[in-house]
BADOTI-885930 format. One record per residue (C-alpha): x, y, z; residue in one letter. Coordinates in pm, whole numbers, plus 50000, padded with zeros to 5 digits. Layout:
% residues N
> X|Y|Z|residu
> X|Y|Z|A
...
% end
This chain:
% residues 453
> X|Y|Z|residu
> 82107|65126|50338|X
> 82183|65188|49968|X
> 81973|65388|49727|X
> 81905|65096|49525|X
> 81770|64860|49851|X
> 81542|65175|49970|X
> 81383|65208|49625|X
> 81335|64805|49660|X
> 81203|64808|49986|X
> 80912|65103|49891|X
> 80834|64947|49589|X
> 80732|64597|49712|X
> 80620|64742|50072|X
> 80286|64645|50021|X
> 80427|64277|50001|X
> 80466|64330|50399|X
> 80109|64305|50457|X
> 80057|63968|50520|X
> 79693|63967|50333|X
> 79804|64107|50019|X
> 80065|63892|50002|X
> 79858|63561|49974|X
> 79636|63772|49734|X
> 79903|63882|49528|X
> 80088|63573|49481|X
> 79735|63374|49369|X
> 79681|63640|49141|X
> 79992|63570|48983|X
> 79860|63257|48896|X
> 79495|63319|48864|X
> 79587|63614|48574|X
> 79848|63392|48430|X
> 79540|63080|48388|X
> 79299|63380|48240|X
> 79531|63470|47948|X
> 79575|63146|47913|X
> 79220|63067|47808|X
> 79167|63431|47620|X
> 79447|63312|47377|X
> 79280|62978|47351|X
> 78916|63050|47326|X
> 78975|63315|47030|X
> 79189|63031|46859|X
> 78906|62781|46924|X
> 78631|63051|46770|X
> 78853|63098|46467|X
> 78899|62704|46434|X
> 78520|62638|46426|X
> 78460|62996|46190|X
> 78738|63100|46031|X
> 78569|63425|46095|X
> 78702|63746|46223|X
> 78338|63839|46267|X
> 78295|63596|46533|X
> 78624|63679|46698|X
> 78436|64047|46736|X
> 78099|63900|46872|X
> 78277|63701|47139|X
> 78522|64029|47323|X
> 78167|64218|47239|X
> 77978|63943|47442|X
> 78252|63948|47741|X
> 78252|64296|47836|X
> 77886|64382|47693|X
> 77745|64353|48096|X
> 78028|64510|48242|X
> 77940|64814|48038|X
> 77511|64804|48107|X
> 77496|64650|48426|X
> 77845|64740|48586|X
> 77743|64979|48848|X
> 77464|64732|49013|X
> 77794|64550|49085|X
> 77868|64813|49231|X
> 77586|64864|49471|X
> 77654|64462|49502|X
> 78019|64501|49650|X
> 77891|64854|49894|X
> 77661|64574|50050|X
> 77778|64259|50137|X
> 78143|64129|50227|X
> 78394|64159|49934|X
> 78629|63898|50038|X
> 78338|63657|50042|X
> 78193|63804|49685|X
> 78521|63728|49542|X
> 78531|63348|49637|X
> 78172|63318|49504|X
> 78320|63522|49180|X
> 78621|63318|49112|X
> 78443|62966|49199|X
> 78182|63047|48931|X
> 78428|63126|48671|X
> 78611|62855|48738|X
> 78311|62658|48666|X
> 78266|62820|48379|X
> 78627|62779|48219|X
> 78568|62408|48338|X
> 78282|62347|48154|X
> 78400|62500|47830|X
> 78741|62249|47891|X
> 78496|61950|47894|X
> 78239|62039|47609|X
> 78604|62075|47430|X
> 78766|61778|47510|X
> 78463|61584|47458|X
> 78461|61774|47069|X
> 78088|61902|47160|X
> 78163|62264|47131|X
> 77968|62453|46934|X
> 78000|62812|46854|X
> 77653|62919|47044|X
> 77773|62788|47322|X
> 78117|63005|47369|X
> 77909|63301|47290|X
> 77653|63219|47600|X
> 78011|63116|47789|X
> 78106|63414|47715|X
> 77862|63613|47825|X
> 77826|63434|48143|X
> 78179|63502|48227|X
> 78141|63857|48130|X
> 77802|63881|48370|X
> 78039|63750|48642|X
> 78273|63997|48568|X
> 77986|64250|48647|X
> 77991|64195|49000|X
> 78408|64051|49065|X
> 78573|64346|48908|X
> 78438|64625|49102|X
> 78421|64410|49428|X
> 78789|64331|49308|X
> 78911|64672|49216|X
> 78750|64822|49577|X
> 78921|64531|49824|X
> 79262|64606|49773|X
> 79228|64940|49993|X
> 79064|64690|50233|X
> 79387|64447|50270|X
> 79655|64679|50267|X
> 79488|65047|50377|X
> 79553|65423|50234|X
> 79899|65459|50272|X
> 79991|65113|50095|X
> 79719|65140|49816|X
> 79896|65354|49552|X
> 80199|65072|49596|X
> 79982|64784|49594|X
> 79773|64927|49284|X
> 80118|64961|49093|X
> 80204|64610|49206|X
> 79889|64474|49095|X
> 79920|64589|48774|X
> 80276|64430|48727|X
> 80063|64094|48814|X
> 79874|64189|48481|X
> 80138|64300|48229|X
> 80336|63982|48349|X
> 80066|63720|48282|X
> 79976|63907|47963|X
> 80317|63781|47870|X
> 80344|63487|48041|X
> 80002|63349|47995|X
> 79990|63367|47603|X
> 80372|63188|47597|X
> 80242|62922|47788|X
> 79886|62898|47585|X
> 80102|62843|47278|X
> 80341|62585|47417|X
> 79977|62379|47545|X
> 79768|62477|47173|X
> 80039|62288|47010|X
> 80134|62010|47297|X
> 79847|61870|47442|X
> 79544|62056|47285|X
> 79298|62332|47354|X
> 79074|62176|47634|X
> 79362|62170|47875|X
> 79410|62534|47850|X
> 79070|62609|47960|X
> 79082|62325|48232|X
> 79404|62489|48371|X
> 79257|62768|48390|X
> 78963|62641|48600|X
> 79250|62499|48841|X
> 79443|62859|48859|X
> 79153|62996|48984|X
> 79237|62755|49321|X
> 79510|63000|49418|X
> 79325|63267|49448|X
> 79040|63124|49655|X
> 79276|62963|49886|X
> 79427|63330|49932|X
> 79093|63461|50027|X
> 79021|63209|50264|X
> 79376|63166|50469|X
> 79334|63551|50497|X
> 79292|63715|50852|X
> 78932|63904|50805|X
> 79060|64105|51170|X
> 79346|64278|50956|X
> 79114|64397|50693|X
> 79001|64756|50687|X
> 78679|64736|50577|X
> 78387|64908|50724|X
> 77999|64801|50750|X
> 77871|64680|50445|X
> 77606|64946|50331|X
> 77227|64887|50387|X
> 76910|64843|50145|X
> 76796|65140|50001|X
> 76604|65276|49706|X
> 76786|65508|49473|X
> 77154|65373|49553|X
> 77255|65383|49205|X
> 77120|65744|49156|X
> 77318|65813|49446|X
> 77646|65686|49327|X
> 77648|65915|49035|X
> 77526|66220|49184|X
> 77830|66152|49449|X
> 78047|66112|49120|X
> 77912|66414|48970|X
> 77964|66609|49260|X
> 78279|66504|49360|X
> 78517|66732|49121|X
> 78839|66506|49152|X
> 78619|66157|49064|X
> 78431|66309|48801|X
> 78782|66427|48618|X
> 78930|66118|48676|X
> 78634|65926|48532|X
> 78555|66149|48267|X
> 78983|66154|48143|X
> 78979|65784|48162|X
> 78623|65762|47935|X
> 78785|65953|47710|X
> 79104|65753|47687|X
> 78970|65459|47800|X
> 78703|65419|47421|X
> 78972|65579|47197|X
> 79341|65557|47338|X
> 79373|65253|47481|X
> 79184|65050|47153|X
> 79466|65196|46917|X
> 79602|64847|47040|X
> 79377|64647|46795|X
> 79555|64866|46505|X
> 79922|64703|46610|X
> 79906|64421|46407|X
> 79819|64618|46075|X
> 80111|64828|46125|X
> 80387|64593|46207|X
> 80232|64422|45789|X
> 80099|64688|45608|X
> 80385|64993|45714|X
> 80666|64806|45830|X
> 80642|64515|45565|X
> 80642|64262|45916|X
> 80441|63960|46011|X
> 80364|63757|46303|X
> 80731|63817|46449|X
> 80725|64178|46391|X
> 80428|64222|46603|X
> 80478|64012|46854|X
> 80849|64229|46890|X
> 80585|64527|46930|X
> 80380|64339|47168|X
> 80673|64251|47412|X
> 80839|64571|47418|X
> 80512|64780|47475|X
> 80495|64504|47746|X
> 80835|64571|47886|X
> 80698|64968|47899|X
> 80407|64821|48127|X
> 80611|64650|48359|X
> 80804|64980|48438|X
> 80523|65192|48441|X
> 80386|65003|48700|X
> 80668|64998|48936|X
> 80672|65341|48876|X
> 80360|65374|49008|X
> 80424|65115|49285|X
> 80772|65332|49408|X
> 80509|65661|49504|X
> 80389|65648|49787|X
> 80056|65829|49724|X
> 79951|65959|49380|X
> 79898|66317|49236|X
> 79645|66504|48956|X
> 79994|66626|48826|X
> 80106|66252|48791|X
> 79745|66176|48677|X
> 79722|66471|48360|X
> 80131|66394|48250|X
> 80080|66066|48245|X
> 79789|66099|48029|X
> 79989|66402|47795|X
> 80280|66144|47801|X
> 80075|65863|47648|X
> 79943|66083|47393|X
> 80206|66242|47264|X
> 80399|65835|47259|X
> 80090|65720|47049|X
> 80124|66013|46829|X
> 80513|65931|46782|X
> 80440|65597|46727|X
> 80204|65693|46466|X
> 80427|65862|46291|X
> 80740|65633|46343|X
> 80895|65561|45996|X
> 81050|65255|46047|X
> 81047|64923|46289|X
> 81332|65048|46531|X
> 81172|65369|46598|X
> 80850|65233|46688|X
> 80995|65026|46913|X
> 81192|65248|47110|X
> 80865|65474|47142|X
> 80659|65201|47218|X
> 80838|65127|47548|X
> 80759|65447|47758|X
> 80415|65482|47595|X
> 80331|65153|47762|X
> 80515|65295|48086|X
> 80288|65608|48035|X
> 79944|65413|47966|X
> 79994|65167|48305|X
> 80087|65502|48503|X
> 79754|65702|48415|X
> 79550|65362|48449|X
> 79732|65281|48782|X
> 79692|65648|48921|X
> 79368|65693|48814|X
> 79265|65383|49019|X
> 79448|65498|49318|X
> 79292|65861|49261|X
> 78941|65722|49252|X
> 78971|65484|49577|X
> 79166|65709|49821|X
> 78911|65994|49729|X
> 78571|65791|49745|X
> 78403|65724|50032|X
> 78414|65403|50216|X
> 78048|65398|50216|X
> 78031|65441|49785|X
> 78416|65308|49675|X
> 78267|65006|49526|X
> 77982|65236|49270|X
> 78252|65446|49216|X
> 78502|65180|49118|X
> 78210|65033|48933|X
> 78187|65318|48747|X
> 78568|65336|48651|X
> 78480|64952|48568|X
> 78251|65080|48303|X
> 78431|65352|48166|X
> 78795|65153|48114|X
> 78635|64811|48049|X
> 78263|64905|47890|X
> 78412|65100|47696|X
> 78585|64840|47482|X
> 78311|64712|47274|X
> 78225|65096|47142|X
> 78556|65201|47126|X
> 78731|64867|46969|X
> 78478|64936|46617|X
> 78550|65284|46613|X
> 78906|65293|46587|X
> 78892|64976|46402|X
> 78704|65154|46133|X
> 78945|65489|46175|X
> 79247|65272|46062|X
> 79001|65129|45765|X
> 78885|65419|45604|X
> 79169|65677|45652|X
> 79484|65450|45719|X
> 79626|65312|46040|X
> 79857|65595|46080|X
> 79557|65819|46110|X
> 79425|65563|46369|X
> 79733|65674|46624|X
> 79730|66018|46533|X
> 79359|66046|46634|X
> 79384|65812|46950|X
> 79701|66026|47076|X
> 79489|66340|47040|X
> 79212|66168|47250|X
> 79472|66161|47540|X
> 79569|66512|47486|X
> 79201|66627|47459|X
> 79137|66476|47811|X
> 79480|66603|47941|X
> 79343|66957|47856|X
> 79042|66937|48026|X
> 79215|66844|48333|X
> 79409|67119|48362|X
> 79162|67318|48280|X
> 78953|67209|48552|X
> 79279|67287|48803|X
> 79286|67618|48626|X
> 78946|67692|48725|X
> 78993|67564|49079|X
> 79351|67752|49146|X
> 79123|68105|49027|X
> 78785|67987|49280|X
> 79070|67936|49542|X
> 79231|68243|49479|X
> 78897|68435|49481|X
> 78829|68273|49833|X
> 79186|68406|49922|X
> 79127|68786|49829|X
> 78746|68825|49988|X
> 78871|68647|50281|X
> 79178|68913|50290|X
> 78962|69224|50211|X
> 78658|69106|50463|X
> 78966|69123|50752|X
> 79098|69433|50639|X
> 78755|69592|50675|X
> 78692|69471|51003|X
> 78827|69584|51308|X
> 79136|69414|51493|X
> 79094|69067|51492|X
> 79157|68852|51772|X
> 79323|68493|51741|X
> 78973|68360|51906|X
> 78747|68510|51651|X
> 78551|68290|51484|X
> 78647|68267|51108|X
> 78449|68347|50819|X
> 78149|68171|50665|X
> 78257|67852|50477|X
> 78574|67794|50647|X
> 78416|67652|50992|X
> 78526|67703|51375|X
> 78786|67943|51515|X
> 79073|67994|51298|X
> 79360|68271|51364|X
> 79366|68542|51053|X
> 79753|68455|50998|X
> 79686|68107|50990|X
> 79379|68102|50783|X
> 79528|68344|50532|X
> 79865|68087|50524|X
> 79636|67790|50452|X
> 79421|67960|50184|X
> 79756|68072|50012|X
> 79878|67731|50028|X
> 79540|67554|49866|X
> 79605|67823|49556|X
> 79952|67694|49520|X
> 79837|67312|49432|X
% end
């Protein structure tokens, strides 16, 4: 078998699990329908307002509950079945791109009610994202997630491409309602996928019972969980500064590069392109890594910074292409990171909680850099949203700093505690902390081994 077939073959492996197959190919056209009605809806608020204003009050609206109520969607998805959540998900926002199509084609829609559309989509996003993000591990189990993860987030880039292309072709051909009443239909593919699924071959566990104090006890687990809470707390940090330098694009390509529509969309695709990559990056590893997870982030930072600084068109392109690689790769392992290290019994607060922090975090974020790039240039907008990557990159590592010297500490009172002891058998029980009999030699080996990670 050649290189280039074996590199094939691990990338798509996930694709092998008969499950995630139907799931991924609906979400192909499920995403592709969602972008389709994002371009059109903010076309249809600027048509009624002319307002950029209102443009801001609708992304606000949309992912305004994901950020105060996300992590009772979380306690929602820890109780009940997630394949059967996600059907009741996707049929109501299929209703509710539906209705939007009709009060549209029948030239009844007012601005008041996108913004309550909005909202209601966003409100449904509380409970499908989470529920979402947490059932993958359930189709395909631990050793496919990382892959199917990666492979998942090629769906996304993709339709981000694909979806807007095809919004414009409909705008123009047959008129806005049909974009949002296609997108009601896409939604189809990925119910049928949910129900032709074989619930034996999923690896979920018992949903979790009623109790008081379940969202207190998803973030103490967080909290005390050292590899979730550095994941979640890098990805805040990027999450409201690094990944909103995005809204600053268009004000680049026209007010440094002298560009217009064109010029950005060229940015747009080839940050795009990056995506793609990044994500089959990702998908090609079989499991991911904190060093994957902190260069990834240092990677994207130091990109956005170049890119900030990039003094013509050309350069920023060719910089924009790995930072895009970069962003999907920290995204992509941090979602991996989170699921394979979360208990079954809490995976869906915890990914409710990354649901917050990456998505929530878009209507604080979005005015902050916004008004960076206002008041002290858009230049100054990258600059400060490339140190926001570096800033969490550096607290990552110094968190492994700080667990390599605990480890090593272990090490050396575990080493002088034998050496003051008499002869130690291979029977003896081993020290405090460590648990059951151990042999010296071997305890010692495995100790030394932790320190080196």
């Amino acid at each position: 078998m050649s290189p280039v077939v074996r590199v094939a073959r691990r990338t798509f492996s996930s694709l092998s699990v008969p499950n995630y197959r139907l799931y991924f190919f609906g979400q192909i056209v499920s995403m592709s329908g969602t972008w389709i009605q994002s371009v059109a809806q903010m076309w249809l608020v600027y048509q009624i307002t002319g307002s950029g204003v209102a443009l801001g009050v609708v992304t606000a609206l949309q992912f305004t509950p994901v950020l105060v109520a996300g992590m009772w969607g979380g306690i929602v998805a820890d109780r009940f079945d997630k394949r059967k959540i996600l059907m009741a998900t996707q049929s109501a926002a299929a209703l509710l791109a539906a209705l939007l199509g009709i009060l549209t084609a029948f030239e009844i829609v007012e601005l008041w009610m996108i913004y309550v559309l909005a909202f209601a989509l966003g409100s449904v996003s509380v409970i499908e994202v989470p529920t979402r993000q947490s059932f993958v591990i359930e189709m395909v189990g631990e050793d496919q997630l990382s892959n199917a993860i990666g492979l998942n987030s090629t769906v996304f880039t993709s339709a981000r491409v694909i979806g807007p292309a095809i919004a414009g072709v409909l705008i123009a051909g047959v008129g806005l309602a049909w974009c949002f009443l296609i997108n009601a239909v896409s939604f189809a593919a990925v119910i049928v996928s949910l129900t032709k699924m074989n619930a034996a071959e999923l690896h979920g566990g018992e949903p979790v019972e009623r109790s008081k104090g379940q969202l207190r006890e998803g973030l103490r687990y967080v909290w005390n969980t050292p590899i979730l809470r550095t994941s979640l707390l890098m990805m805040a940090i990027i999450g409201t500064i690094a990944f909103n330098f995005r809204i600053l694009l268009p004000v680049m390509a026209e007010e440094e590069f002298g560009g217009g529509a064109g010029t950005y969309g060229a940015l747009s695709a080839v940050m795009g392109v990056g995506t793609v990559l990044g994500a089959l990056f990702v998908a090609s590893r079989k499991y991911p890594t904190r060093k994957t997870l902190i260069y990834s982030a240092m990677a994207y930072g130091v990109l956005i910074v170049i890119a900030g600084l990039a003094p013509n068109v050309s350069l920023e392109m060719i910089a924009l292409v790995p930072m895009g690689a970069a962003g999907i790769a920290f995204v992509a392992t941090a979602n991996s990171t989170l699921q394979l290290n979360a208990k079954e019994s809490m995976r869906g607060r915890v990914m409710a909680l990354y649901s917050v922090v990456f998505l929530g975090s878009t209507p604080i974020g979005s005015p902050i850099v916004g008004w960076i790039g206002e008041t002290f240039g858009v230049r100054a907008g990258f600059l400060i949203s490339g140190f926001a990557c570096l800033l969490a990159s550096a607290y990552a590592i110094d968190v492994v700093r700080k667990e390599r010297l605990a480890r090593a500490e272990a090490y050396d009172s575990v080493v002088v505690e034998t050496e003051e002891t008499e002869a130690v058998t291979p029977d003896d029980p081993a020290p405090a902390g460590f648990g059951g009999t151990y042999p010296v030699r071997k305890l010692r080996a495995a100790v030394r081994m932790a320190t080196r990670r």
